[in-house]
C-alpha positions, 0 to 999 in steps of 0.5 A: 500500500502507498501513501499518496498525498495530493499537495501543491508543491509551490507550497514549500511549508516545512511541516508538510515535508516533515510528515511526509518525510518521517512516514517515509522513514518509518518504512512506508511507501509516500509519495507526493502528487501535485495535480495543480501543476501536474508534477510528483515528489519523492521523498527519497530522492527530494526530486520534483519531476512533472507527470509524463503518463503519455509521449509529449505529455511532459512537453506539454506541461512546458507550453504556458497557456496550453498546458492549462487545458491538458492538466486535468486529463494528464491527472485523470490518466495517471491516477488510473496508471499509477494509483493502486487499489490498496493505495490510501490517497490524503489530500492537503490544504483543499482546492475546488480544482480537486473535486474532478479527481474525487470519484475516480480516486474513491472509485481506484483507492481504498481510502479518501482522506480530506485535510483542511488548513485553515485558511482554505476553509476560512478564507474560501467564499460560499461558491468555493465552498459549496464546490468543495461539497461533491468532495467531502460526500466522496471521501472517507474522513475529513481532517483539521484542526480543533480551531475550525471544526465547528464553523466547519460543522455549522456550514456543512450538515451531515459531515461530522462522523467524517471528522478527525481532529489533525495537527502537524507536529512540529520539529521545530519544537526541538531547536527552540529548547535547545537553543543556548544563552550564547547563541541569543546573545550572538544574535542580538549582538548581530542585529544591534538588540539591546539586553535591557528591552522587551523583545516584541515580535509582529507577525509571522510572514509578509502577508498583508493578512498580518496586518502590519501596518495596523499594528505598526500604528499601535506601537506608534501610539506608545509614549516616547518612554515605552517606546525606549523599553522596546525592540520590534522584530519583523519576521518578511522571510516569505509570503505577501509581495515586494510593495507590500513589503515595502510599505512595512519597512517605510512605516516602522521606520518613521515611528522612532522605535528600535527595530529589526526586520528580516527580509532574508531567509533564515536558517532553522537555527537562527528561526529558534533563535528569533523565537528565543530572543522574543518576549512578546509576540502580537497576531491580529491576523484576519483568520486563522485555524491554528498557528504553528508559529504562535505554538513556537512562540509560546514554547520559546516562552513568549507572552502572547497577544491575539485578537479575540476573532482568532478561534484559538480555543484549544490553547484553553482547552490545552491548559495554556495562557494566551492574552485576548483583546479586541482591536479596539482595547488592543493598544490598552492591553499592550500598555498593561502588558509592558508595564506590568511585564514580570506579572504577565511572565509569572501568569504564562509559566508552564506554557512552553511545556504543555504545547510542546507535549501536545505539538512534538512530533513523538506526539503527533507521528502516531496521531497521523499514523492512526488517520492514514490507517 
């Protein structure tokens, strides 16, 4: 039996890989199908080729405005060539071009599986979402996370014995603890990060969906002598577009605040490290299911501050302190958290422990295990 993920590779999130890489190294065949673009992955290798089910199929998928039009039939014919009758198929991260493969997969294969992220739930439309129903009446279980799952029962009716709860885990877990006092200093003796600041993180990519600008113009509003007590980290590394971008470097450069913004890629062990050098992390984010970079923040010991429209209920149900505000009384919230910062640091201990239980891959691995079954 083979794992087949379908996924868009143009998507290059780590902890996707990391699944399909640990299942591998357990010993089962996996491997990755992208029907957006008509390509497959192989773990072994880490190679990308594009699907070549019949002569002059690869060639076609190199002709920019033709090869949109064959994409779907390519797919069709490898599904029937290479896919198996013991074969479990999970797809991630949900598109409506997916629903025309759903019958002949479920017809093919033992098993549909359906994993929802988020945001292609969250962020979809009604006519998006009405289009993903031929797909969920297929398949055999419907996977996400806690976050999401009751406006997802609430939308769909009829669904819910499909549903299982998935997280990803997350390896970077493991660097955060590890990183030394050495290594924090080094860092912030390279990004000019005084020791006698609070550290204070805005956003995780360079999405506009992060809203920035919003809470760039909060940090405005604190007086010159809160202002001196702190340093903002502004992690661009990947995500949104140049002039966007743009605007957030010229804005956090006219608010007379210590700043650091990260355009370049960083290597894992200066991601941890970025964590690590974090007292505070702000996310007002438009939507979200689950936050795999506000769990690394808060097992780096962050305090964290989201807006209340964020469905982050399972830190609650995990045990863990989060901070809430709506985005009206947020500047407020962000005075009394700097003001009274050693108070709200006593309030979070024992965070970082419990989402790294709960988020580990030793955690995670045999939940996956389990619904690939």
């Amino acid at each position: 039996m083979k794992v087949i993920f379908i996924f868009n590779l143009a998507y290059k999130t780590p902890f996707f890989y990391e699944l399909v890489d640990r299942l591998h190294d357990l010993g089962k065949e996996v491997i990755v199908y992208d029907f957006i673009s008509s390509k497959k992955y192989f773990p072994e290798t880490k190679q990308i080729q594009s699907l070549n089910p019949f002569f002059g199929a690869k060639f076609i998928l190199k002709i920019r405005y033709v090869r949109r039009l064959f994409i779907p039939l390519i797919n069709k014919i490898v599904i029937k060539k290479e896919f198996a009758e013991d074969d479990l198929v999970n797809i991630h991260y949900v598109h409506y071009d997916y629903v025309q493969y759903a019958k002949i997969i479920k017809i093919k294969c033992s098993k549909l599986i359906v994993t929802f992220w988020g945001s292609d739930f969250l962020r979809a439309n009604n006519d998006t979402r009405i289009k993903f129903i031929p797909l969920l009446e297929c398949c055999d279980k419907i996977t996400m996370v806690e976050g999401i799952q009751k406006d997802f029962k609430n939308y769909y009716k009829g669904f819910d014995y499909k549903i299982r709860t998935s997280f990803f885990g997350l390896s970077q877990l493991d660097l955060i603890k590890n990183v030394d006092s050495s290594s924090i200093q080094k860092f912030k003796a390279k990004y000019n990060v005084r020791n006698d600041v609070i550290v204070i993180t805005i956003g995780y990519n360079a999405s506009p969906a992060q809203q920035h600008l919003i809470l760039i113009d909060i940090l405005n509003n604190l007086k010159a002598i809160m202002k001196n007590k702190i340093h903002v980290l502004i992690p661009l590394t990947y995500g949104g577009n140049r002039e966007y971008l743009q605007k957030v470097i010229k804005k956090i450069a006219g608010i007379n605040i210590s700043y650091t913004v990260f355009e370049k890629f960083l290597e894992e062990k200066e991601l941890a490290i970025l964590k690590k050098i974090s007292n505070l992390t702000l996310n007002i984010q438009l939507t979200d299911a689950f936050s795999g970079s506000l769990s690394e923040a808060i097992v780096a010991n962050n305090i964290v501050l989201v807006g209340d429209w964020l469905p982050y209920d399972v830190y609650a149900d995990w045990g863990v302190k989060i901070f809430r505000s709506s985005l009206e009384d947020y500047y407020f919230k962000l005075v009394d958290i700097i003001e009274n910062y050693n108070n709200y640091s006593k309030l979070i201990e024992g965070n970082s422990d419990k989402v790294y239980n709960k988020l580990s891959w030793n955690t995670r691995l045999p939940e996956w295990e389990r619904i690939l079954n």
